[in-house]
LUMPABA-868529 format. One record per residue (C-alpha): residue number from 1; x negated, y negated, z negated. Coordinates in Angstrom, 2 decimals, padded with zeros to 5 digits. Layout:
# residues N
<node><k>NUM</k><X>X</X><Y>Y</Y><Z>Z</Z></node>
...
# end
This chain:
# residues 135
<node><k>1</k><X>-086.78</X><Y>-161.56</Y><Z>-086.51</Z></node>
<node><k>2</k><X>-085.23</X><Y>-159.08</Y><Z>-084.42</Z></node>
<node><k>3</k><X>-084.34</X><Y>-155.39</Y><Z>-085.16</Z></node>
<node><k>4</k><X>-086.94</X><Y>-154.37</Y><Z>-083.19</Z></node>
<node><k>5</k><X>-089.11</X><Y>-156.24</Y><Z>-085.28</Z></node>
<node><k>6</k><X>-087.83</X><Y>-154.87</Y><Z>-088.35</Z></node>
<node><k>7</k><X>-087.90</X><Y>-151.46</Y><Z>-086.89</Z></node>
<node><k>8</k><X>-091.18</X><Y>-151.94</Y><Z>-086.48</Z></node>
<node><k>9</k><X>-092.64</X><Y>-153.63</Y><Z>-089.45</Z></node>
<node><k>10</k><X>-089.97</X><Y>-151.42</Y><Z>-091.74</Z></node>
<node><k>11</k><X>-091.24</X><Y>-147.96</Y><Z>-089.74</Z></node>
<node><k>12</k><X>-087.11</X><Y>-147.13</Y><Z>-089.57</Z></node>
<node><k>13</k><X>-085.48</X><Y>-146.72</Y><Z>-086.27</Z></node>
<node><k>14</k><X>-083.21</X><Y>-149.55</Y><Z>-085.37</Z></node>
<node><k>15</k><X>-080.10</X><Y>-146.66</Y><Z>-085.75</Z></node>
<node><k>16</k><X>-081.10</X><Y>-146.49</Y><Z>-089.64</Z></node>
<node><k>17</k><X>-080.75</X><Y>-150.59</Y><Z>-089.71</Z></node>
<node><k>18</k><X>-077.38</X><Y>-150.50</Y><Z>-087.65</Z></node>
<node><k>19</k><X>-076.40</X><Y>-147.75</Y><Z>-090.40</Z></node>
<node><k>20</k><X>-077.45</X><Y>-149.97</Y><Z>-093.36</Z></node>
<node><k>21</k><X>-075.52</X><Y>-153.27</Y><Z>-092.37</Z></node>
<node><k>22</k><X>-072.30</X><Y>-151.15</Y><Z>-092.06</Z></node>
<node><k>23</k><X>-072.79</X><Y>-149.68</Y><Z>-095.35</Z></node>
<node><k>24</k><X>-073.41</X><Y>-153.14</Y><Z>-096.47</Z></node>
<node><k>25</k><X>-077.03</X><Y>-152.75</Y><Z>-097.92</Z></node>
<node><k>26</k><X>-078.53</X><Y>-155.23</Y><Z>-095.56</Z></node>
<node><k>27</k><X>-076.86</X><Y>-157.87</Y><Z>-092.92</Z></node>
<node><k>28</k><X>-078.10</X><Y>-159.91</Y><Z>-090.13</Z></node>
<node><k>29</k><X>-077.68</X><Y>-163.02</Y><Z>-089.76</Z></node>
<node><k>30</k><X>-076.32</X><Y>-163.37</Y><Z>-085.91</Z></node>
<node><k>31</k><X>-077.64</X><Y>-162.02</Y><Z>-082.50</Z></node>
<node><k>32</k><X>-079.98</X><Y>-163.20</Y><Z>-079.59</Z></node>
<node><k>33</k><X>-078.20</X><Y>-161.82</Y><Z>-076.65</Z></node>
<node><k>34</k><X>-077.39</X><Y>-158.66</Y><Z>-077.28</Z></node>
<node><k>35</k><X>-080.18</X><Y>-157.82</Y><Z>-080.29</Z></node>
<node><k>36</k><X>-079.27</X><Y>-158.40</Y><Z>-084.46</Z></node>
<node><k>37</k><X>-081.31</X><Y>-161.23</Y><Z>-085.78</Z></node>
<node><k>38</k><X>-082.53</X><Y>-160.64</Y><Z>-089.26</Z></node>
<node><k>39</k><X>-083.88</X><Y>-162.88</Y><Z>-091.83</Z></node>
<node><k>40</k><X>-087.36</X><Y>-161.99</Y><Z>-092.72</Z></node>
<node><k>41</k><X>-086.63</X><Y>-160.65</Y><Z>-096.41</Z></node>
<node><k>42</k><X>-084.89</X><Y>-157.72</Y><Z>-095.02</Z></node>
<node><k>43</k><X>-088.39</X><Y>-156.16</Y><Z>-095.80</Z></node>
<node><k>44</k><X>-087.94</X><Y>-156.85</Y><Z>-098.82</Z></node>
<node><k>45</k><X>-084.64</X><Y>-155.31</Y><Z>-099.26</Z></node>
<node><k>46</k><X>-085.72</X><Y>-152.11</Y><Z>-097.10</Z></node>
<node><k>47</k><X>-088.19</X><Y>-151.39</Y><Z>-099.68</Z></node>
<node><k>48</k><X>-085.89</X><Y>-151.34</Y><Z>-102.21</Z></node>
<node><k>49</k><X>-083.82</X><Y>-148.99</Y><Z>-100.83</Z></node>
<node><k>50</k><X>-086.56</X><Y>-146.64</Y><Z>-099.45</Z></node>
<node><k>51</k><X>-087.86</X><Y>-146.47</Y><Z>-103.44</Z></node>
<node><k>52</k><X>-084.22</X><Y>-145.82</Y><Z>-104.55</Z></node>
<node><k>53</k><X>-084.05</X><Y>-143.13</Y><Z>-102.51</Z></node>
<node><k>54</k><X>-087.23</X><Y>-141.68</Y><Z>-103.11</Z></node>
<node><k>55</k><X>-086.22</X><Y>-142.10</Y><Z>-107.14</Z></node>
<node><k>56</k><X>-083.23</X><Y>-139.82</Y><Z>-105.76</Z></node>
<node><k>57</k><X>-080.55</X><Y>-142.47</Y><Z>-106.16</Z></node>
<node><k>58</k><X>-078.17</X><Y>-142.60</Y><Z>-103.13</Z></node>
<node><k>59</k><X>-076.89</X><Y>-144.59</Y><Z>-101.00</Z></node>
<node><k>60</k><X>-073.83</X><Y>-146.09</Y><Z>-102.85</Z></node>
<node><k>61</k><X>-076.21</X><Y>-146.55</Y><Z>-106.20</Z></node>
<node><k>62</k><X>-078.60</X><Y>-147.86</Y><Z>-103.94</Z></node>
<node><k>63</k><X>-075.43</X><Y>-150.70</Y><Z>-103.06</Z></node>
<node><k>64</k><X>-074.57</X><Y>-151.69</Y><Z>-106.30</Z></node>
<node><k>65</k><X>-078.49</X><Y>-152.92</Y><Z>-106.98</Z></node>
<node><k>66</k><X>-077.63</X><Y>-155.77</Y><Z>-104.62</Z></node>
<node><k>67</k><X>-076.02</X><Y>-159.06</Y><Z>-105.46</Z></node>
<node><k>68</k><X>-073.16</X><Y>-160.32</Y><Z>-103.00</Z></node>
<node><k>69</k><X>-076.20</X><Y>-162.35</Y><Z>-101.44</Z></node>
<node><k>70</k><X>-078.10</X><Y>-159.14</Y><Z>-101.11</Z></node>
<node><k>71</k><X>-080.57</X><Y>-160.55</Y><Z>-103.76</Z></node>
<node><k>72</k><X>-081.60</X><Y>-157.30</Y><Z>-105.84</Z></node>
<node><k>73</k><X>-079.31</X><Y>-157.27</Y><Z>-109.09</Z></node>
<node><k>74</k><X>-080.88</X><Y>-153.59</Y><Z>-110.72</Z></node>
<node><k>75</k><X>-078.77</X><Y>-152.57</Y><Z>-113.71</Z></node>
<node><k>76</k><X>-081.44</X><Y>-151.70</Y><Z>-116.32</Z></node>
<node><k>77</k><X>-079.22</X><Y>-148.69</Y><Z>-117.52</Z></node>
<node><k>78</k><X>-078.83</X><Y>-147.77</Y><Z>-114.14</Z></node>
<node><k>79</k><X>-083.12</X><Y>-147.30</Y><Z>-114.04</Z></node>
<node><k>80</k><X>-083.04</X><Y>-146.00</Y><Z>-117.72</Z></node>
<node><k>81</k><X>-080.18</X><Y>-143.04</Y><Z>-116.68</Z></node>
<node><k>82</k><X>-082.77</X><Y>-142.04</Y><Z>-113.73</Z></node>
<node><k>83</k><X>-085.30</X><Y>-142.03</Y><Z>-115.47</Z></node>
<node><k>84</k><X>-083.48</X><Y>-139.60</Y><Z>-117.96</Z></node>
<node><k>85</k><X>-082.77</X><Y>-137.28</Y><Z>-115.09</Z></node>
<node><k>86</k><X>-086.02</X><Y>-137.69</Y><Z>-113.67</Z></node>
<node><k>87</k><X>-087.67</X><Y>-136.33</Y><Z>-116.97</Z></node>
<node><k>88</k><X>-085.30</X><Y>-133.57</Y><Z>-116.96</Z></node>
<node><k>89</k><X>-085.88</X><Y>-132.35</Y><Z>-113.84</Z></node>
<node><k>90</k><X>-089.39</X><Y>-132.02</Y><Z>-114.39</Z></node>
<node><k>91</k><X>-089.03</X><Y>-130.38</Y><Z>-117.22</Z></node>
<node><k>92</k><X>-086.93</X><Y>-128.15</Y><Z>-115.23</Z></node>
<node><k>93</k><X>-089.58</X><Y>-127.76</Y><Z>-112.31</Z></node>
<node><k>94</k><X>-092.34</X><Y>-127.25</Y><Z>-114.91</Z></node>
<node><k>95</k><X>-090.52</X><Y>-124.19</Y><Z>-116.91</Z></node>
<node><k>96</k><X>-090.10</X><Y>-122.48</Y><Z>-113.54</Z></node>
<node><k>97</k><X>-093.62</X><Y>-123.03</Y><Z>-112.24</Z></node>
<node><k>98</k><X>-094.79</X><Y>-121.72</Y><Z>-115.58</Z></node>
<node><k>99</k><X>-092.59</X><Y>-118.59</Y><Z>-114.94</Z></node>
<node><k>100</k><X>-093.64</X><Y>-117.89</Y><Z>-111.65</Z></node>
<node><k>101</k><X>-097.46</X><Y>-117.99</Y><Z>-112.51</Z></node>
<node><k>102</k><X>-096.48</X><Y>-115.85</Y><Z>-115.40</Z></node>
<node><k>103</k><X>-094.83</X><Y>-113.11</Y><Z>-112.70</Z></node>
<node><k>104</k><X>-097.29</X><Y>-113.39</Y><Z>-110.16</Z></node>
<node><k>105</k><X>-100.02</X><Y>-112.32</Y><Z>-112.46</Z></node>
<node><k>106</k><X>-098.28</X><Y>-110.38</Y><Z>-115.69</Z></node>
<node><k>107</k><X>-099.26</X><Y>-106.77</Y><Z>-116.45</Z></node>
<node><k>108</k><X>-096.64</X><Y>-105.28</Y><Z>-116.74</Z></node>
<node><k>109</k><X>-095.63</X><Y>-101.94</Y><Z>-114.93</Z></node>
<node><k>110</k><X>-092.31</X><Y>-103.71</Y><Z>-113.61</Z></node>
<node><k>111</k><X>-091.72</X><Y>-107.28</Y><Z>-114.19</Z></node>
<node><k>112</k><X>-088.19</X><Y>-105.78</Y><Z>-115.99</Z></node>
<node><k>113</k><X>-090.65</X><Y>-104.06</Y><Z>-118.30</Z></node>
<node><k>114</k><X>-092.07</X><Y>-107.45</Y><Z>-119.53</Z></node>
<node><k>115</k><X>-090.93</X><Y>-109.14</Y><Z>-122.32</Z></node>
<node><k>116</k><X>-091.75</X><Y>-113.04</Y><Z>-121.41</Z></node>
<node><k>117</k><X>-089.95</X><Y>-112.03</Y><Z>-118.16</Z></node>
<node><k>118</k><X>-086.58</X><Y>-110.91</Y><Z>-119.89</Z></node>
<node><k>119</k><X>-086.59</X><Y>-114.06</Y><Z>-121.90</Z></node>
<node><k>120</k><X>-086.67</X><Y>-116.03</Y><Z>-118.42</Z></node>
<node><k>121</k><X>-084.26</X><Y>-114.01</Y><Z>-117.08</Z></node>
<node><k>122</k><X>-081.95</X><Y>-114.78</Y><Z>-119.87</Z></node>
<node><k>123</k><X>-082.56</X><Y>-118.44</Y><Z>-119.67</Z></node>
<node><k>124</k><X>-082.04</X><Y>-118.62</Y><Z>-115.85</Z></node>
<node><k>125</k><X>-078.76</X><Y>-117.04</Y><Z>-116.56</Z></node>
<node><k>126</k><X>-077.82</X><Y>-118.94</Y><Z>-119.41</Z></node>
<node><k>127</k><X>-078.59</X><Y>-122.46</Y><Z>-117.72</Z></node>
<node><k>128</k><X>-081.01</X><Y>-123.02</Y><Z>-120.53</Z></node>
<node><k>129</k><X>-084.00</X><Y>-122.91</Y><Z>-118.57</Z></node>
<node><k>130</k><X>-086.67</X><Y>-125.74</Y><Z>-118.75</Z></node>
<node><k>131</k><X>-084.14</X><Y>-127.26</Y><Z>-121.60</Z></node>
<node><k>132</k><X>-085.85</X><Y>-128.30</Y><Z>-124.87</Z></node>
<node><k>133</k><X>-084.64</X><Y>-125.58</Y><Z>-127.55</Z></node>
<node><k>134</k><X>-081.61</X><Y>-126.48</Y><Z>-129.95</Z></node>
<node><k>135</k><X>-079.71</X><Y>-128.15</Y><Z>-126.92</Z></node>
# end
């Protein structure tokens, strides 16, 4: 199939394809006139690097999950490690949201004045916020 196939079954512009085959993620497999000729499980390769990148891995991780015949190869450590920061990160993002719902609606005369807001303070400043306690 053609790029503009691809482009259009893939929903990324053909720049994004010409991008990929010089990183090396994907690679045609010759021309008709003028246009790259791709093999149809390009898709499938695509997909795999639109889902490492939404699982935040770039594009150099994204690389090493191919084989040298751009048949995925996924180091299960490599998922496992993600994962890890994933769950982190979460726990990050949930700590803050809890301490902005906690600001927006505390009592307190002055934020400074509250208790529960020192203690976030300190953590912010520390790095320790959203960490599990005795790390």
């Amino acid at each position: 199939m053609d790029i503009s196939e691809v482009a259009k079954r893939s929903g990324l512009p053909a720049s994004t394809l010409r991008y990929y085959e010089e990183r090396g993620l994907i690679a045609s497999v010759g021309r008709q006139g003028l246009r790259r000729r791709f093999d149809p499980e390009v898709l499938e390769q695509l997909a795999l690097i639109s889902l490492g990148q939404a699982a935040g891995f770039s594009l150099d991780e994204i690389s090493q999950m191919f084989s040298a015949d751009r048949r995925p190869s996924i180091d299960r450590k490599m998922l496992a490690s993600k994962a890890d920061q994933i769950d982190a990160m979460i726990t990050r993002l949930h700590a803050m949201s809890n301490s902005l719902r906690h600001a927006a609606k505390c009592p307190a005369p002055s934020h400074m004045e509250c208790p529960s807001f020192r203690r976030l303070l300190k953590a912010a400043s520390t790095g320790t916020l959203g960490k599990p306690q005795g790390d």
